[in-house]
Structure formats: structure tokens, C-alpha cells
N, C-alpha and C positions, 0 to 999 in steps of 0.2 A: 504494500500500500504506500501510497505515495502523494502530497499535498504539496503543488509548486507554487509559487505565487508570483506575481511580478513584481518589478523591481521599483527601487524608491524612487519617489515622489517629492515634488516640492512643489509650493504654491502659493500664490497669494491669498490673503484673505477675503474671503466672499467669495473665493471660488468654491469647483467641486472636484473630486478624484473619484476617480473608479481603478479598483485593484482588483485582479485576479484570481483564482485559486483551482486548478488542472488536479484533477484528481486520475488517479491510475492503480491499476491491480486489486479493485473490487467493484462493484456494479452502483455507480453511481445514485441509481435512484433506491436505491435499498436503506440507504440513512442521510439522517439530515446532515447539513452544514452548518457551524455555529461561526460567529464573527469574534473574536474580543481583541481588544487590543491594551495596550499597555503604556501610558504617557512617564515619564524618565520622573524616576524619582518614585513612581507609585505601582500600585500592584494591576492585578490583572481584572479588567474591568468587560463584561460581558455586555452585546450588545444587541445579539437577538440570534434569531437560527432561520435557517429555509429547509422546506421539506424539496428537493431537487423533484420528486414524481411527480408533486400534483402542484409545485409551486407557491404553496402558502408560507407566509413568511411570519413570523413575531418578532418583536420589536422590543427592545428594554424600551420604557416610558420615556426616559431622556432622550434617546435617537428618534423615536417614531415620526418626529417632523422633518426631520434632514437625511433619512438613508433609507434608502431599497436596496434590497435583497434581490437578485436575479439569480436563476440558475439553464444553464443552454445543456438541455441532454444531450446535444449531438456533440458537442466538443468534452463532456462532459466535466464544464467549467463553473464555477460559483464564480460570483460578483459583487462587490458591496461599493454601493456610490453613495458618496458622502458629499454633500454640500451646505454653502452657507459656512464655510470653512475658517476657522479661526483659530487663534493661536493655541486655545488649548485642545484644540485637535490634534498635534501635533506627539504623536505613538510609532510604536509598533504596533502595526495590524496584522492579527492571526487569523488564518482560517483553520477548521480543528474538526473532525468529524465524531457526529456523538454517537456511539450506541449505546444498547440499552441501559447503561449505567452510566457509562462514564465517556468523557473524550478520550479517543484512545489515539487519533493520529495526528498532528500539527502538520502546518505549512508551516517555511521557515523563515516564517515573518515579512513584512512588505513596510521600510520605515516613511510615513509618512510629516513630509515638514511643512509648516503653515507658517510662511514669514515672509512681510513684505521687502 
């Protein structure tokens, strides 16, 4: 199993980023995708997950105005677009696949910068 992500980002404020996540060596629609990512200095902050089969997405309360969740079963890729960007936007973003219990496989982070 395998979770790639693309690579870092920089940006100004008030834009938007959309980063990657290439999943390989299990069937895609079989488990969701979760987002979290990680701003420097703090711990790991969860921001919602997509079911890849049927495309429904949840949202932690904090993001649900600024980010979509997509998921493209032909490429079998996740996507998290984040806009309205500002400086404490500014992480590591992880994509992480959940099963039944636990996250069991990370991507290897995508750092995202927010500076004008």
C-alpha cells in the first residue's frame, strides 16, 4: 500500500491549493481517505475524511466553509482544496487511509506555505 502526495506549495493569502494523494496496492474504493495536517509547533489536527465509492465527504466544523474533499476513481487519487488561505494555514498536509479502526497508511506529507 502506498499514499503519494504532491509536492509543496506556496501561496499567497486569499488564495486556494489543491494537493494530491495517489493511492496504490489496495482497491481504492474499499476505504475512506482522511485529510489532517499539522501546523509547526502543534500537533496533528484532523480535518475530515471522503468515502472514494460513493463520494460523500465530512468535514471537521472548522474547514467545512473553505475545503472539498474530491476523490477520481479512475486515477485512483484523493484531493483536498483549501481556500480563502491564510497564514495559519500554513502545515503539513497528510492524506492517511482509515480502516476499521485505525489509520493505518500515510502519505508523506505535502508542506503547505501561506505567505505573502
Amino acid at each position: 500500500v502506498q499514499l503519494v502526495q504532491s509536492g509543496a506549495e506556496l501561496r499567497n493569502p486569499g488564495a486556494s491549493v489543491k494537493v494530491s494523494c495517489k493511492a496504490s496496492g489496495y482497491t481504492f474504493t474499499s476505504y475512506y481517505i482522511a485529510w489532517v495536517r499539522q501546523a509547526p509547533g502543534q500537533g496533528l489536527e484532523w480535518m475530515g475524511r471522503i468515502d472514494p465509492e460513493h463520494g460523500g465527504a465530512k468535514y471537521a466544523h472548522k474547514f467545512q466553509d473553505r475545503v472539498t474533499f474530491t476523490a477520481d476513481t479512475s486515477t485512483n487519487t484523493a484531493y483536498v482544496e483549501l481556500s480563502s488561505l491564510r497564514s495559519e494555514d500554513t502545515a503539513v498536509y497528510y492524506c492517511t487511509r482509515k480502516n476499521e479502526t485505525a489509520y493505518d497508511y500515510w502519505g508523506q506529507g505535502t508542506q503547505v506555505t501561506v505567505s505573502s
